[in-house]
C-alpha atoms as a printed R data frame, in Angstrom:
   type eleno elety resid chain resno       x       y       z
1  ATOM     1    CA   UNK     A     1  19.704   3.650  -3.648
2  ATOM     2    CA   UNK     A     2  15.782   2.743  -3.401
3  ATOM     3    CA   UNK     A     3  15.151  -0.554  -4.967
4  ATOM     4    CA   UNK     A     4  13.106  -0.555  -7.973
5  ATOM     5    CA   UNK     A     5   9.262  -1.483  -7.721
6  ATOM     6    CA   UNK     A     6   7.442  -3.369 -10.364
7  ATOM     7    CA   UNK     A     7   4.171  -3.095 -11.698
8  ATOM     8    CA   UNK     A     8   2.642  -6.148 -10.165
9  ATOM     9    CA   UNK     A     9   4.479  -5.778  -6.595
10 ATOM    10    CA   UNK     A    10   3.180  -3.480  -3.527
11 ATOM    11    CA   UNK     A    11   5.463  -0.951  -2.043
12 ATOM    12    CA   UNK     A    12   7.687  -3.081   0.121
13 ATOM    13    CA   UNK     A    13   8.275  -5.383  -3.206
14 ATOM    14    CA   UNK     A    14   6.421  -8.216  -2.330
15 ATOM    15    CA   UNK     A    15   4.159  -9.698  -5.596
16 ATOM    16    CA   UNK     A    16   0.629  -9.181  -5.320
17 ATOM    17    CA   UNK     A    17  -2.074 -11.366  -6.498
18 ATOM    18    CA   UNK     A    18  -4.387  -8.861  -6.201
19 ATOM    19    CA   UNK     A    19  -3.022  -6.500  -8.770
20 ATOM    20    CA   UNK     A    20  -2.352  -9.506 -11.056
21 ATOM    21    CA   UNK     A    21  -6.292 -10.349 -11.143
22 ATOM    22    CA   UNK     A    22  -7.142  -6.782 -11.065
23 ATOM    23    CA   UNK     A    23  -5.292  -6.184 -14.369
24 ATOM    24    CA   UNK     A    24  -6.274  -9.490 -15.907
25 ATOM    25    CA   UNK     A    25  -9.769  -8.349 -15.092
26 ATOM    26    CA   UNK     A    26  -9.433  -4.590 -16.575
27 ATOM    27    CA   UNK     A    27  -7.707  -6.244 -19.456
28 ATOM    28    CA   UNK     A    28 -10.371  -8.586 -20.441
29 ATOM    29    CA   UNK     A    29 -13.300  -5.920 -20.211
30 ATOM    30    CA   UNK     A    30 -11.634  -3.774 -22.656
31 ATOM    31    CA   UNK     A    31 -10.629  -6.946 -24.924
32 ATOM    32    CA   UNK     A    32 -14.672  -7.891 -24.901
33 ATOM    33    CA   UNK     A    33 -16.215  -3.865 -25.236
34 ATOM    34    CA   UNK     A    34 -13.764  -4.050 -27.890
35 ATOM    35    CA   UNK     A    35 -15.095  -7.854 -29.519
36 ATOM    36    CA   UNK     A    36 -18.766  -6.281 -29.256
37 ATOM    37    CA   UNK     A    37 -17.897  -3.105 -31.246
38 ATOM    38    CA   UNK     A    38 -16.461  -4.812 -33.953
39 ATOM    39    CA   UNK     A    39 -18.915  -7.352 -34.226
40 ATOM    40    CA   UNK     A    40 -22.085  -4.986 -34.108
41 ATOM    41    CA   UNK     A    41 -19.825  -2.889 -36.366
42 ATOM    42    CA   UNK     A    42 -19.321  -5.157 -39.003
43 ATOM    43    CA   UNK     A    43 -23.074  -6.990 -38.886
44 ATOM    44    CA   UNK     A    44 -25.834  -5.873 -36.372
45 ATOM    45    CA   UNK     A    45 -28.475  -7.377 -37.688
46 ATOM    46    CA   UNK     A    46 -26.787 -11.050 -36.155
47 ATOM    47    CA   UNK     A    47 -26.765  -9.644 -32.548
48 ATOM    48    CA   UNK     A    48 -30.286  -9.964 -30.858
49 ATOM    49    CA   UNK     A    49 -30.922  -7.585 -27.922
50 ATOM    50    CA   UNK     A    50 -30.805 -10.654 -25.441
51 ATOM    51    CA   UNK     A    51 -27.148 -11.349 -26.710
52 ATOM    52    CA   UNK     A    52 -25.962  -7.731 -26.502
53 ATOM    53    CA   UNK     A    53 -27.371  -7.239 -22.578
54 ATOM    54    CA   UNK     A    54 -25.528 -10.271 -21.908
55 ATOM    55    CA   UNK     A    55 -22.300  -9.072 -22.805
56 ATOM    56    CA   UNK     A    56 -22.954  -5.625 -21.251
57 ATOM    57    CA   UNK     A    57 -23.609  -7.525 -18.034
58 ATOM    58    CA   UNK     A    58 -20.139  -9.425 -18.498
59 ATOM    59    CA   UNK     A    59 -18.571  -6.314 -19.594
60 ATOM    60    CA   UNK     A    60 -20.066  -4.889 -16.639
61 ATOM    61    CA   UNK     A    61 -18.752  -7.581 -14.231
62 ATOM    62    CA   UNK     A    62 -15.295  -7.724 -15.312
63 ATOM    63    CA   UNK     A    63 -14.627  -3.832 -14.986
64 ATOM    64    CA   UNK     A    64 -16.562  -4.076 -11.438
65 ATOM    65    CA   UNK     A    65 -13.686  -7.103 -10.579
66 ATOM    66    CA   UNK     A    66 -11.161  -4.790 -11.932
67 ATOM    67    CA   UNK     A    67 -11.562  -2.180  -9.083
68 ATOM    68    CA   UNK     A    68 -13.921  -3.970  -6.155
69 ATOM    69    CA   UNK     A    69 -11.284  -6.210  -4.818
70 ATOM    70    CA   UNK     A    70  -8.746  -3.421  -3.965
71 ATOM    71    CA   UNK     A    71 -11.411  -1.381  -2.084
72 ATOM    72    CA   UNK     A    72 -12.174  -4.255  -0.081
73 ATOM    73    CA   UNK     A    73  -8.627  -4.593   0.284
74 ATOM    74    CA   UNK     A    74  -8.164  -1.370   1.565
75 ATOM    75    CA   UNK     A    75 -11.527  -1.482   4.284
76 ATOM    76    CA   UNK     A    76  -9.942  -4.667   5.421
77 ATOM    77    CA   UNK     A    77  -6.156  -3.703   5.622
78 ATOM    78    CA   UNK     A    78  -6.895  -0.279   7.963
79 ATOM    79    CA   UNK     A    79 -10.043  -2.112   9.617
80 ATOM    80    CA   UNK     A    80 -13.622  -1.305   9.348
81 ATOM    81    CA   UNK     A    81 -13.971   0.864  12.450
82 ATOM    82    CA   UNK     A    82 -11.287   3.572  10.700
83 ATOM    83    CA   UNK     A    83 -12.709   3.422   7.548
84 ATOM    84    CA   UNK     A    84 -16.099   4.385   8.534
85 ATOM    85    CA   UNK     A    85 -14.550   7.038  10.855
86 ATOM    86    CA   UNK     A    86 -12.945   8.627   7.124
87 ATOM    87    CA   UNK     A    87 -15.856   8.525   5.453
């Protein structure tokens, strides 16, 4: 019988860190595209175009630190040389 993997562990079952941050990250951008909707919903006039890039730039960041750090992951894990050889 296969032991049973959790979310936030790898395929052998060890935790990982990685997908911990990775969902934190992913988490967060939708918690703050959902913060500025509601708030430009309920009174745009109080948002200034300065405030609204701003959080677009944070939105921005967090769904880039969602997904980045696995890539890089994944170029370092089966080395640089291989990779570029796949792509």
């Amino acid at each position: 019988m296969e032991k049973q993997v959790k979310i936030f562990e790898d395929d052998m079952g060890n935790k990982s860190g990685m997908r911990v941050m990775c969902m934190f990250s992913m988490v967060t951008a939708i918690v703050l595209a959902i913060i500025m909707v509601l708030c430009v919903a309920t009174s745009p006039e109080s948002f200034s175009t300065n405030v609204m890039t701003f959080l677009l730039i944070l939105d921005g960041l967090f769904i880039v630190g969602a997904f980045a750090p696995k890539a890089i992951q994944k170029v370092f894990e089966i080395g640089l040389e291989k990779y570029l050889k796949k792509v």
